[in-house]
CHARMM internal coordinates of N, CA and C (Angstrom, degrees):
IC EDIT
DIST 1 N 1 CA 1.4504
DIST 1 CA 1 C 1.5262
ANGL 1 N 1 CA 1 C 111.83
DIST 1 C 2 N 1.5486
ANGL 1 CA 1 C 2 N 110.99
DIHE 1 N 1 CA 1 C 2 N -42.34
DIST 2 N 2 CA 1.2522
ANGL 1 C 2 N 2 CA 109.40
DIHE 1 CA 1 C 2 N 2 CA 171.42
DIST 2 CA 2 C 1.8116
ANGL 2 N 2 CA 2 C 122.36
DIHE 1 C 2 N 2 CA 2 C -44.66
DIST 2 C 3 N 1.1183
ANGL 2 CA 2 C 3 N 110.46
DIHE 2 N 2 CA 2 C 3 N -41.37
DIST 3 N 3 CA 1.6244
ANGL 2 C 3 N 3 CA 112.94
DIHE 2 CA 2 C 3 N 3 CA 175.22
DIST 3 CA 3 C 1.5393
ANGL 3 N 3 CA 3 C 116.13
DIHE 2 C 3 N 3 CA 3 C -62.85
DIST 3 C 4 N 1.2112
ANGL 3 CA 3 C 4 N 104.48
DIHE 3 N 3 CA 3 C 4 N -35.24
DIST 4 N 4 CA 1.6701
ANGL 3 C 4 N 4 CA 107.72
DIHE 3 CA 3 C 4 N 4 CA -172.39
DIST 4 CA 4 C 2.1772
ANGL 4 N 4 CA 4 C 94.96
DIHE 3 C 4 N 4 CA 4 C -70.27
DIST 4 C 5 N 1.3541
ANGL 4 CA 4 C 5 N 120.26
DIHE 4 N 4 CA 4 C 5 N -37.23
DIST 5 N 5 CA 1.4868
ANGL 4 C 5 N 5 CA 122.13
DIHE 4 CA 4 C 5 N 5 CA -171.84
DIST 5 CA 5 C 1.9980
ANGL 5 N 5 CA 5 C 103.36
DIHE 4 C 5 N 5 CA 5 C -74.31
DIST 5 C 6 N 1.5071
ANGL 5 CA 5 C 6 N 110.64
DIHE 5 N 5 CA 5 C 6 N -39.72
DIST 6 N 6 CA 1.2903
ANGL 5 C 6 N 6 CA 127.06
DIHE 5 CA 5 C 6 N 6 CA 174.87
DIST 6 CA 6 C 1.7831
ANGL 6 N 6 CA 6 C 101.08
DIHE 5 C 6 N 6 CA 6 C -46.61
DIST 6 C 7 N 1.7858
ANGL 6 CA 6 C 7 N 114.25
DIHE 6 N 6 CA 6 C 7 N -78.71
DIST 7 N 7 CA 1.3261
ANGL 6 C 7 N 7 CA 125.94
DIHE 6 CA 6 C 7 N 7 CA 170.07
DIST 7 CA 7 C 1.5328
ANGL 7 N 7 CA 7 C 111.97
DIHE 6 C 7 N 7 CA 7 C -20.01
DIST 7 C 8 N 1.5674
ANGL 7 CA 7 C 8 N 116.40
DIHE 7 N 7 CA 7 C 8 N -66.57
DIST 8 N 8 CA 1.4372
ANGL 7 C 8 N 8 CA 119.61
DIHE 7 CA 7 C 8 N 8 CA -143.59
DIST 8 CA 8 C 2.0077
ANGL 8 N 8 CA 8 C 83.09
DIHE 7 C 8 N 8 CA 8 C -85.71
DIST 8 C 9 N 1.4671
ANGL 8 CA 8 C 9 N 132.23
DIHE 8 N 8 CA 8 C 9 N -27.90
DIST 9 N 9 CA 1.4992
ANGL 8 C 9 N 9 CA 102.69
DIHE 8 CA 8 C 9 N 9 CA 176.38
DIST 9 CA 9 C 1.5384
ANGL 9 N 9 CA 9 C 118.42
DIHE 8 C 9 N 9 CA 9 C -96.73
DIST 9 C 10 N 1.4326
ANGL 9 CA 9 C 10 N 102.50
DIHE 9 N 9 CA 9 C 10 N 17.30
DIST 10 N 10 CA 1.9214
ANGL 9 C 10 N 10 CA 111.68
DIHE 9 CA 9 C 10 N 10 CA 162.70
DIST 10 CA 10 C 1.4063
ANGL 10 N 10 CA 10 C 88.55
DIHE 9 C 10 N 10 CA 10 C -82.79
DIST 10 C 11 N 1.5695
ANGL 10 CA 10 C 11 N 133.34
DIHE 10 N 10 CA 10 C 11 N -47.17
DIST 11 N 11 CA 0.9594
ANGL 10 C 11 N 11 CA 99.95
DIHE 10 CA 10 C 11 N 11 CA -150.95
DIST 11 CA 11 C 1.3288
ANGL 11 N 11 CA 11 C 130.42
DIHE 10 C 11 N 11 CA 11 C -81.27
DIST 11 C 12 N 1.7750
ANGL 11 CA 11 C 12 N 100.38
DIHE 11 N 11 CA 11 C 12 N -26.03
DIST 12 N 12 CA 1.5091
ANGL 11 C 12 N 12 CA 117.88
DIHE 11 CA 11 C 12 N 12 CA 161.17
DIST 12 CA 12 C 1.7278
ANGL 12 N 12 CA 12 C 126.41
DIHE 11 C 12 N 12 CA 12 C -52.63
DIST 12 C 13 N 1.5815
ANGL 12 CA 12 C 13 N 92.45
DIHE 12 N 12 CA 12 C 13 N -17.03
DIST 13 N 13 CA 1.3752
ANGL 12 C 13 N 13 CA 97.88
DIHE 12 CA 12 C 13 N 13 CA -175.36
DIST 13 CA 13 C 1.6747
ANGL 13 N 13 CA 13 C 95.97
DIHE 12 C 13 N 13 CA 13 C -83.09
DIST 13 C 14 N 1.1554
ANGL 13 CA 13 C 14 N 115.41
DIHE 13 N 13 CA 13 C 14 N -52.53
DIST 14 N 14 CA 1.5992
ANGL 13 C 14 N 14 CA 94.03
DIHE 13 CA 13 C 14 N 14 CA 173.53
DIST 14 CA 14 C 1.0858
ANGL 14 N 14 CA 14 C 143.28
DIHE 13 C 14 N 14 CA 14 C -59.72
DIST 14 C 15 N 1.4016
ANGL 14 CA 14 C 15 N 117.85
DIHE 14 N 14 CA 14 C 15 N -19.84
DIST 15 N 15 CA 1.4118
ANGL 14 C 15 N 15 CA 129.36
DIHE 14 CA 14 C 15 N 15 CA -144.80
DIST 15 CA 15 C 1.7100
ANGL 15 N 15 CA 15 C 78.83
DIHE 14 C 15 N 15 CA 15 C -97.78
DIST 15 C 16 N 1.5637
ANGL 15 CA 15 C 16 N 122.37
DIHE 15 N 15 CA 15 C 16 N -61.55
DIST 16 N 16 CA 1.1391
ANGL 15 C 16 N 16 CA 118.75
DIHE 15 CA 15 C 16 N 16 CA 158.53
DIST 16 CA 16 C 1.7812
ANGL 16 N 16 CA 16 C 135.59
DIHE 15 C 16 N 16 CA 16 C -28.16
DIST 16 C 17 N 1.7997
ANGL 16 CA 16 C 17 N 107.11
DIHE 16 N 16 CA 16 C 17 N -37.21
DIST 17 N 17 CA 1.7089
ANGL 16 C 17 N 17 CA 98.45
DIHE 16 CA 16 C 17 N 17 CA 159.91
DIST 17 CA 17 C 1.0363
ANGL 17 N 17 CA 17 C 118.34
DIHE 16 C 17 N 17 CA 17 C -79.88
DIST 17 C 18 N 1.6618
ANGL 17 CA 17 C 18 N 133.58
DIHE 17 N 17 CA 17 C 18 N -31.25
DIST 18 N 18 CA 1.1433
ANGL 17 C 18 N 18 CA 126.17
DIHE 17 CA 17 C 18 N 18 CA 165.95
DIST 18 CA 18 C 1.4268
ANGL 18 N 18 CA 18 C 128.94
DIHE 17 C 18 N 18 CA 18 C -39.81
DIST 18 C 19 N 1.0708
ANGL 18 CA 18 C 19 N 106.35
DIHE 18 N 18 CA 18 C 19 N -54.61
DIST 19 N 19 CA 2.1809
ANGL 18 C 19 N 19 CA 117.30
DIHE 18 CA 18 C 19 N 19 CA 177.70
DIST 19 CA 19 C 1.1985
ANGL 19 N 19 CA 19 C 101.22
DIHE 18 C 19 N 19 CA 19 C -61.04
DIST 19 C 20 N 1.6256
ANGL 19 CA 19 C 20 N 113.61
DIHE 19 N 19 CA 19 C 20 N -61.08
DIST 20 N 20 CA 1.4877
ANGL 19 C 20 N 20 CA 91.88
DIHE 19 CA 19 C 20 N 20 CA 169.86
DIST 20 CA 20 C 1.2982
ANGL 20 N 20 CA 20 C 149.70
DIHE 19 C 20 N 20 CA 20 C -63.42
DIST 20 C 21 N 1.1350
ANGL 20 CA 20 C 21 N 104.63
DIHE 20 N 20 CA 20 C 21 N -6.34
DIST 21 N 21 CA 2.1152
ANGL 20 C 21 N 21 CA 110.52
DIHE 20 CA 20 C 21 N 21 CA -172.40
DIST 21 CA 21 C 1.7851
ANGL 21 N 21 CA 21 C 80.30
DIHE 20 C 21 N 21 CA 21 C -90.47
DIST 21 C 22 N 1.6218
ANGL 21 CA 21 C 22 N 121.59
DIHE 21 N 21 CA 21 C 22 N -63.83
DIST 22 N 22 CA 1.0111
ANGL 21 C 22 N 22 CA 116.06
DIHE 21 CA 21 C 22 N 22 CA 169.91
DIST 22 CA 22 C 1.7180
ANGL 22 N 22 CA 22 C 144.44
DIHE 21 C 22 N 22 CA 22 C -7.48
DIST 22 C 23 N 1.6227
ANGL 22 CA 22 C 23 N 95.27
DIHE 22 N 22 CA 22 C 23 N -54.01
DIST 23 N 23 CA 1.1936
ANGL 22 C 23 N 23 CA 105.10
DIHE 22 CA 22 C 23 N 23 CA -169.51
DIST 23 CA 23 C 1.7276
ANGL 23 N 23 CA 23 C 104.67
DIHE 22 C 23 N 23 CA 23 C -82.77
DIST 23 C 24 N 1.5783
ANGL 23 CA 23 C 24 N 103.87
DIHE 23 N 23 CA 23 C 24 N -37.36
DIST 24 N 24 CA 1.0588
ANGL 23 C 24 N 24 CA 94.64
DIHE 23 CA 23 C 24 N 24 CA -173.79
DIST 24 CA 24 C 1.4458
ANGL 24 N 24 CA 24 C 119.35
DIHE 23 C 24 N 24 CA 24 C -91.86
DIST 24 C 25 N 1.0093
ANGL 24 CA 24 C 25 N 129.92
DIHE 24 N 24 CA 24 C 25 N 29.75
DIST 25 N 25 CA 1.5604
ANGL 24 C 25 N 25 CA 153.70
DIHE 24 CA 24 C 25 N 25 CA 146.10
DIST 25 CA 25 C 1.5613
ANGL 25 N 25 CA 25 C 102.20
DIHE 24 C 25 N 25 CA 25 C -74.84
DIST 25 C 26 N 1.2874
ANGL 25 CA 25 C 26 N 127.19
DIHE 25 N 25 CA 25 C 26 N -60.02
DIST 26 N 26 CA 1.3952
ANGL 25 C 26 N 26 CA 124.18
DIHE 25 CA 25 C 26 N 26 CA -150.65
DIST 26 CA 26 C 1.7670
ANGL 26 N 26 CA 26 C 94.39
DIHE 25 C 26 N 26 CA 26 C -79.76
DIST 26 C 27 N 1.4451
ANGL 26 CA 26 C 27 N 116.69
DIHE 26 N 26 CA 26 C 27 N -23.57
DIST 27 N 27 CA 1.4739
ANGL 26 C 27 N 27 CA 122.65
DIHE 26 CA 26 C 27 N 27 CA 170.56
DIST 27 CA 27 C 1.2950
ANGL 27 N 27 CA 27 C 117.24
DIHE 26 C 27 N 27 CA 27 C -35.43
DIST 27 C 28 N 1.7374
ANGL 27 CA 27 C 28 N 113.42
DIHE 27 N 27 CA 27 C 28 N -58.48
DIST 28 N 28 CA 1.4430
ANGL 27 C 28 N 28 CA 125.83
DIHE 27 CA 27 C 28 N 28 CA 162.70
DIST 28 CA 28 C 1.0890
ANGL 28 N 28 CA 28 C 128.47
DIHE 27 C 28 N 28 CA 28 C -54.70
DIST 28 C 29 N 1.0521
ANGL 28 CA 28 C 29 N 100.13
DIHE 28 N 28 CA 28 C 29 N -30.50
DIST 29 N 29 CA 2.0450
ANGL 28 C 29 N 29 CA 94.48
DIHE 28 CA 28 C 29 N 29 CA -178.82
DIST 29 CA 29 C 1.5802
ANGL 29 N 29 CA 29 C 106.42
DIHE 28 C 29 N 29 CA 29 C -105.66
DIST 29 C 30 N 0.9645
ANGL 29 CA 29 C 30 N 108.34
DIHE 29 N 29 CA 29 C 30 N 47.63
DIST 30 N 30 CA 1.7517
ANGL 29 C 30 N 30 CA 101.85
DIHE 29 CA 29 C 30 N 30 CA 155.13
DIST 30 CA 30 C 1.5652
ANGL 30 N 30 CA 30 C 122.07
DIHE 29 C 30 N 30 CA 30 C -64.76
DIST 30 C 31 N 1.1393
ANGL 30 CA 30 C 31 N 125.29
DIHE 30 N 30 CA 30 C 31 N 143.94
DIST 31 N 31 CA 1.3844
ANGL 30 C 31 N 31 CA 143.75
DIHE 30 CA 30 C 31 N 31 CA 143.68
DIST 31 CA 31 C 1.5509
ANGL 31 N 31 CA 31 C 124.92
DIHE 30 C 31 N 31 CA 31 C -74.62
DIST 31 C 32 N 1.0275
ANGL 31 CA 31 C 32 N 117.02
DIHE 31 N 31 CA 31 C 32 N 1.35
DIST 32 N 32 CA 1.9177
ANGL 31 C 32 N 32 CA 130.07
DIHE 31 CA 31 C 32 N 32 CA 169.71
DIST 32 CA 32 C 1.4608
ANGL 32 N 32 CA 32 C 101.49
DIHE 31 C 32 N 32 CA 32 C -59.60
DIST 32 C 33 N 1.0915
ANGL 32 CA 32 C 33 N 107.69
DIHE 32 N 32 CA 32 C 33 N 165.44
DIST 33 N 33 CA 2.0072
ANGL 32 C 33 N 33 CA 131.70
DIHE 32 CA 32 C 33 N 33 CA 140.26
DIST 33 CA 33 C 1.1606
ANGL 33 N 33 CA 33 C 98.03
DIHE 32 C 33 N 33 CA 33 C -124.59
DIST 33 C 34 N 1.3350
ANGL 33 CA 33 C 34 N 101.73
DIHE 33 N 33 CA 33 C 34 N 157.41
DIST 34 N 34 CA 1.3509
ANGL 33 C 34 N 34 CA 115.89
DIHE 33 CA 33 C 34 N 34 CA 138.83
DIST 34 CA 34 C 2.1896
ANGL 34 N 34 CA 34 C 104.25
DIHE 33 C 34 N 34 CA 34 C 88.26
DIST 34 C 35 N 1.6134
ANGL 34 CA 34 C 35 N 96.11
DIHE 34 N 34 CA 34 C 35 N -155.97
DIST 35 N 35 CA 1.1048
ANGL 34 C 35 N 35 CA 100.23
DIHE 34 CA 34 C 35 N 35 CA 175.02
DIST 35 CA 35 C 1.3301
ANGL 35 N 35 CA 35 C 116.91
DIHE 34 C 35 N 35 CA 35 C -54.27
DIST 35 C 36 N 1.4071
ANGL 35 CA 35 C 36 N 133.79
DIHE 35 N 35 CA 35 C 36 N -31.73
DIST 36 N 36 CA 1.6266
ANGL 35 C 36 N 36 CA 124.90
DIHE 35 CA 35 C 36 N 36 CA -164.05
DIST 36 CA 36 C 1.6127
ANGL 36 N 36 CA 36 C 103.25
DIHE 35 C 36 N 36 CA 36 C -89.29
DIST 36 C 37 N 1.5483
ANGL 36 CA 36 C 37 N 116.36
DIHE 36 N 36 CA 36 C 37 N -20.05
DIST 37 N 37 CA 0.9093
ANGL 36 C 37 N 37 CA 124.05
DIHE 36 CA 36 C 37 N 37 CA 169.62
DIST 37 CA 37 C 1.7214
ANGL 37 N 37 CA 37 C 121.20
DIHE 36 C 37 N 37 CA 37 C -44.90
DIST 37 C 38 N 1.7987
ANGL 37 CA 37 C 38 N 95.05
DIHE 37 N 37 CA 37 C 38 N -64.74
DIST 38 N 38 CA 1.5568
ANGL 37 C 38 N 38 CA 98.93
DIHE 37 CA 37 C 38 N 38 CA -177.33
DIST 38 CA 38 C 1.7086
ANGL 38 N 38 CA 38 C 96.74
DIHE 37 C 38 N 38 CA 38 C -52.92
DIST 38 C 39 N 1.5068
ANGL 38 CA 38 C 39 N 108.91
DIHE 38 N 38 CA 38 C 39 N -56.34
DIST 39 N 39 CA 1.8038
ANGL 38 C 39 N 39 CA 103.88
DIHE 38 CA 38 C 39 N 39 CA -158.09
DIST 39 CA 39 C 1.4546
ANGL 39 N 39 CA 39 C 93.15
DIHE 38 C 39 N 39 CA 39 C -53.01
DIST 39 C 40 N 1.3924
ANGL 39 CA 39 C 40 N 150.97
DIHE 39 N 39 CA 39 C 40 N -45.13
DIST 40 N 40 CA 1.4656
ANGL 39 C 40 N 40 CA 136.01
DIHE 39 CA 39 C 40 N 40 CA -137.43
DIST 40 CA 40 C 2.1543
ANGL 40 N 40 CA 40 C 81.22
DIHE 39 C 40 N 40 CA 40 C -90.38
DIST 40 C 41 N 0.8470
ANGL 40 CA 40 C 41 N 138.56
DIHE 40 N 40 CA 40 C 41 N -3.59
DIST 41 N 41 CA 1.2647
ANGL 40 C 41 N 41 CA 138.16
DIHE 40 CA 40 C 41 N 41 CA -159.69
DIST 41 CA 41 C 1.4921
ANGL 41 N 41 CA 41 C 103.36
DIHE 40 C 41 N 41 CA 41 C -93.23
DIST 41 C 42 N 1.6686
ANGL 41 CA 41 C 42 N 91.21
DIHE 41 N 41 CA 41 C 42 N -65.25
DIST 42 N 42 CA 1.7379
ANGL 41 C 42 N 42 CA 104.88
DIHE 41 CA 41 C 42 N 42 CA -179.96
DIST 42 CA 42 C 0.9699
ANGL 42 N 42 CA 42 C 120.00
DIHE 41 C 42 N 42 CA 42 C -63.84
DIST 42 C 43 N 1.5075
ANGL 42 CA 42 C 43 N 122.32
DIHE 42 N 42 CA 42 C 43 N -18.73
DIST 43 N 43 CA 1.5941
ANGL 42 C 43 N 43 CA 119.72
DIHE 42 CA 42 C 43 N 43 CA 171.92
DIST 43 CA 43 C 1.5118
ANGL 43 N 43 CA 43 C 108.76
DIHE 42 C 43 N 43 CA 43 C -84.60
DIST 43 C 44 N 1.3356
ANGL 43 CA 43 C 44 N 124.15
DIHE 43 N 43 CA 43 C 44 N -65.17
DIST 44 N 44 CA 1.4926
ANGL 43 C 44 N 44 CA 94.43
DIHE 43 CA 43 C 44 N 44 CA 162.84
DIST 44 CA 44 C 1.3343
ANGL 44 N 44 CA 44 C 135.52
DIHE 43 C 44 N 44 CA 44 C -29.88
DIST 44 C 45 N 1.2086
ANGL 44 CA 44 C 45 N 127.16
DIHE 44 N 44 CA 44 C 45 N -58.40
DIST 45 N 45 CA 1.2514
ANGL 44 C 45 N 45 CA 139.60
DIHE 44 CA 44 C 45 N 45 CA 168.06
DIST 45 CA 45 C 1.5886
ANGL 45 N 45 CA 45 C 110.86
DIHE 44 C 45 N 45 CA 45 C -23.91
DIST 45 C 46 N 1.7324
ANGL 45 CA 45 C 46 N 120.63
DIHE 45 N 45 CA 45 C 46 N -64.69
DIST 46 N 46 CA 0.4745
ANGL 45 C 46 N 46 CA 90.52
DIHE 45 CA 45 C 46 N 46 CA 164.59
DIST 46 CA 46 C 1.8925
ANGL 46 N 46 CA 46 C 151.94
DIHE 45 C 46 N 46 CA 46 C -132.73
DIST 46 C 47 N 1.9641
ANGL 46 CA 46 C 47 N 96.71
DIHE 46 N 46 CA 46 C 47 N 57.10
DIST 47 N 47 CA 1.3728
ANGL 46 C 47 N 47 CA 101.42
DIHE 46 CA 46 C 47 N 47 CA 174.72
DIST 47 CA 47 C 1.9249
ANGL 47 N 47 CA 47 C 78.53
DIHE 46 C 47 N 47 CA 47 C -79.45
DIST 47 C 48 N 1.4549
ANGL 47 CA 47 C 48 N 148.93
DIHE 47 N 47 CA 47 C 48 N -69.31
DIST 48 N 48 CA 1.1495
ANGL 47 C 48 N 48 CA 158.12
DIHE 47 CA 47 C 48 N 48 CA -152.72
DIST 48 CA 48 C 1.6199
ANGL 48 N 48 CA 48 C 90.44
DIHE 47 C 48 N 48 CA 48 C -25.03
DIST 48 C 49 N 1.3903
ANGL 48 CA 48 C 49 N 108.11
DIHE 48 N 48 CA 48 C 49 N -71.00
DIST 49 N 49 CA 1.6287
ANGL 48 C 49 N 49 CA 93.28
DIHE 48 CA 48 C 49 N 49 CA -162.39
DIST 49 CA 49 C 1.7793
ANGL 49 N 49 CA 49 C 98.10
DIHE 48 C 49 N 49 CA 49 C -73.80
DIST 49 C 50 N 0.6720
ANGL 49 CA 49 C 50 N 151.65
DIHE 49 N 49 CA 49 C 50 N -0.22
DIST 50 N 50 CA 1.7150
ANGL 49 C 50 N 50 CA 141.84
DIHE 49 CA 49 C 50 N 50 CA -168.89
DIST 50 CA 50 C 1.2257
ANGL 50 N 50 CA 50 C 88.10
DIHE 49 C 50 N 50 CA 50 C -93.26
DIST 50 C 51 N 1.5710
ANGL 50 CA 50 C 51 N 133.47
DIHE 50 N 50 CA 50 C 51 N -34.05
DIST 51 N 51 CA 1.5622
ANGL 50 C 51 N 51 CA 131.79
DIHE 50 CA 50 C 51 N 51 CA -164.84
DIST 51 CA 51 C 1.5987
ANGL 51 N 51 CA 51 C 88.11
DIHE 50 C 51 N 51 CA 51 C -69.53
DIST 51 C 52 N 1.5627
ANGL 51 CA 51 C 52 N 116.17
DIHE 51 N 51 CA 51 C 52 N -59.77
DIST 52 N 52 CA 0.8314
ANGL 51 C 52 N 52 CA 139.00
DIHE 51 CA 51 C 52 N 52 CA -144.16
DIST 52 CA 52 C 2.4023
ANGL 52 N 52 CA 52 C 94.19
DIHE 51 C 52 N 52 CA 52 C -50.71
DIST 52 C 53 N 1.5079
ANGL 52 CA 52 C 53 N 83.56
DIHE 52 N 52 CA 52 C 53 N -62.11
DIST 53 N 53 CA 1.5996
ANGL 52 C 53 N 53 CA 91.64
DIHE 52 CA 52 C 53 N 53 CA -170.37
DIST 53 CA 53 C 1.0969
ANGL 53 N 53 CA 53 C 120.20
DIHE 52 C 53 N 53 CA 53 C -53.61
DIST 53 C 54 N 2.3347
ANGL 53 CA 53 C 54 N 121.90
DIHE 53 N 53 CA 53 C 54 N -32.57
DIST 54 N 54 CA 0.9239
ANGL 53 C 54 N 54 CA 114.12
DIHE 53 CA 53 C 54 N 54 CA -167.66
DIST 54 CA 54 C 1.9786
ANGL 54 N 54 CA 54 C 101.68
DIHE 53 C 54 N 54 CA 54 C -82.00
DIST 54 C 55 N 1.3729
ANGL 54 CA 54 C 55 N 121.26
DIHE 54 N 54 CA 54 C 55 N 18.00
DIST 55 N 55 CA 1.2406
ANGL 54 C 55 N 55 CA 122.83
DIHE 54 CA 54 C 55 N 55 CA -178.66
DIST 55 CA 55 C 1.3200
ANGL 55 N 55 CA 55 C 88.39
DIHE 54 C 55 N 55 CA 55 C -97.59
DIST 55 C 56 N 1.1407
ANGL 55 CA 55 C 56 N 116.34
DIHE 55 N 55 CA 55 C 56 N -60.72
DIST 56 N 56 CA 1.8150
ANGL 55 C 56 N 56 CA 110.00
DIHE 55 CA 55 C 56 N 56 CA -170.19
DIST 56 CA 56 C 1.1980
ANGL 56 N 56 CA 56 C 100.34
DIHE 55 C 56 N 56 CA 56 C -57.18
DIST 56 C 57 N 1.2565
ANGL 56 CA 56 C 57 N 165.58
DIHE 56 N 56 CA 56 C 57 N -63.10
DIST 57 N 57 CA 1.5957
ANGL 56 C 57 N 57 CA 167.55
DIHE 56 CA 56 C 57 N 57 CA -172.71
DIST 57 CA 57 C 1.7845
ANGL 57 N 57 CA 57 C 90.95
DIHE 56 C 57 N 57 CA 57 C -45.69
DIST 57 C 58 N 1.1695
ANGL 57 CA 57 C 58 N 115.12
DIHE 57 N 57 CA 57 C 58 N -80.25
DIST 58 N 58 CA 1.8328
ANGL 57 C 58 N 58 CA 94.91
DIHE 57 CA 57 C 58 N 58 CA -177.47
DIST 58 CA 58 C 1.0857
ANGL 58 N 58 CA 58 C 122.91
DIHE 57 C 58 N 58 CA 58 C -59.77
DIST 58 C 59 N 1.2601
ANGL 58 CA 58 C 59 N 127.92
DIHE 58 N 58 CA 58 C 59 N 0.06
DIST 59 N 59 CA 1.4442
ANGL 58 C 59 N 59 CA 105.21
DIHE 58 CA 58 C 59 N 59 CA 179.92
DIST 59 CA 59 C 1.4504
ANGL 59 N 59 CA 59 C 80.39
DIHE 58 C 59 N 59 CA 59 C -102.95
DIST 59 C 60 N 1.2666
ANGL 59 CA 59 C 60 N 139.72
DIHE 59 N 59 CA 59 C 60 N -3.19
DIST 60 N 60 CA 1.5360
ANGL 59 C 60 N 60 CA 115.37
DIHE 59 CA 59 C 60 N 60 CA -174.98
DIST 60 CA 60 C 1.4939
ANGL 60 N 60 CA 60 C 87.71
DIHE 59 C 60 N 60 CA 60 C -90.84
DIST 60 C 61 N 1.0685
ANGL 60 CA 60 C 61 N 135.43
DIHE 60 N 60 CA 60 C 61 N -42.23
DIST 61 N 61 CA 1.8406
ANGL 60 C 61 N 61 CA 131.37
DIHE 60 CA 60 C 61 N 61 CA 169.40
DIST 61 CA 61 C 0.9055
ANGL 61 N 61 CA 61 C 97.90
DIHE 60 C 61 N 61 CA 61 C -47.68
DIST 61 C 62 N 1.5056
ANGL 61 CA 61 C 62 N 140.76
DIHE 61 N 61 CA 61 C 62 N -11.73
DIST 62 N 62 CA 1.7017
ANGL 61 C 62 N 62 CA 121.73
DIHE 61 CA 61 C 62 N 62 CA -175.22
DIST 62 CA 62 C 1.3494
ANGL 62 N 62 CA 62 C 108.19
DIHE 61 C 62 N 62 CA 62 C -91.86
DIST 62 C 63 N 1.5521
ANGL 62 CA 62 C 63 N 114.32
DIHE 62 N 62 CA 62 C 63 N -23.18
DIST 63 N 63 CA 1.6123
ANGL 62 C 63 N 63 CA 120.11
DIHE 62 CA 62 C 63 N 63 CA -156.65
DIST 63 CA 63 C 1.7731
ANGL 63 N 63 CA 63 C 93.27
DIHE 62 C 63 N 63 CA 63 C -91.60
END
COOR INIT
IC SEED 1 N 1 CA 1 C
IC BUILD
């Protein structure tokens, strides 16, 4: 049983670096000016690092 709980928080752990490297890629490439610019920035910014942490947290549940 332990392998099947191991599997399902690798997988969250990736799916979780993905959105985050993701998001914070798409941060940079806005098409905004101006004010919506910064907000469309900081919100990527920050789902990117939240993706980012809930990857470091499962893989530390993995170790």
């Amino acid at each position: 049983m332990t392998d099947w709980i191991n599997a399902v928080l690798f997988g969250i752990a990736v799916m979780a670096f993905a959105l985050g490297l993701s998001s914070i890629i798409m941060s940079f490439m806005t098409t905004e000016t101006g004010a919506n610019a910064m907000k469309e920035k900081i919100e990527y910014g920050f789902f990117g690092v939240s993706g980012l942490i809930v990857c470091l947290v499962m893989g530390y549940a993995l170790a």
